[in-house]
C-alpha positions in Angstrom: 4.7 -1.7 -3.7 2.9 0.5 -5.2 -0.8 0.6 -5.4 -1.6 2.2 -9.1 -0.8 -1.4 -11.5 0.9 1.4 -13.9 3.6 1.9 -11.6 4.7 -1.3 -11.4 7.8 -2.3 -13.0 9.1 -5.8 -14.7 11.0 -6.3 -11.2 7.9 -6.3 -9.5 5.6 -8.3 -11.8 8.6 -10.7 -11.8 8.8 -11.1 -7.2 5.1 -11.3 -7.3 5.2 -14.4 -10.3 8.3 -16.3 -7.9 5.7 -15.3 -4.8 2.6 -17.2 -6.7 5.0 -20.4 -7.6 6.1 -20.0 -4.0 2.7 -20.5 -3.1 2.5 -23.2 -5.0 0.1 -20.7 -7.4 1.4 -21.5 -10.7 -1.5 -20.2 -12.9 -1.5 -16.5 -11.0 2.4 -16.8 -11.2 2.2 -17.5 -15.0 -0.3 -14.6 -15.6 2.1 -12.4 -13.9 5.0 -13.5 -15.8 3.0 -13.0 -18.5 2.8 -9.3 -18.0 6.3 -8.4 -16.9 7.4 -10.3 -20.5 4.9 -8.0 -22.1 6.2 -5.0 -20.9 10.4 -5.6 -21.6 11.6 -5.1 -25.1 14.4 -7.3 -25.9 12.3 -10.3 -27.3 14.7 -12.9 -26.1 14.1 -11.6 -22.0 10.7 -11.9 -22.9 10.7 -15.5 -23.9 13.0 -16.5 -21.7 10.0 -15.1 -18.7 8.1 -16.4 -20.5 9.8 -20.1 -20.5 10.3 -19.7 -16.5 6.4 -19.5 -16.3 4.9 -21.9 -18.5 0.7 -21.8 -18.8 -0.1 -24.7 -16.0 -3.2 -25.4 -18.2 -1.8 -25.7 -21.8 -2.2 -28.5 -23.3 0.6 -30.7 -23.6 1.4 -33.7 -26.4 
């Protein structure tokens, strides 16, 4: 891994996020989730990320 964050790819935000919910980590996986589905450009990868990560502290009805 590199150690400049601008380097980093989807592919690495993404191994860190299943690292972090590994670690049973889920906020510091979402966050990174968060940033790999920010930085692809097909919408639909995106939300589906973004669905694999949900925010551990959002409220829920």
């Amino acid at each position: 891994m590199t150690s400049d964050p601008a380097d980093l790819t989807v592919a690495d935000y993404l191994d860190a996020a299943r690292d972090m919910a590994a670690a049973e980590r889920p906020f510091l996986a979402h966050l990174l989730a968060e940033e790999a589905a920010r930085r692809v450009d097909d919408p639909d990868a995106a939300q589906s990320i973004r669905a694999q990560y949900p925010n551990p502290t959002a409220q829920r009805d």
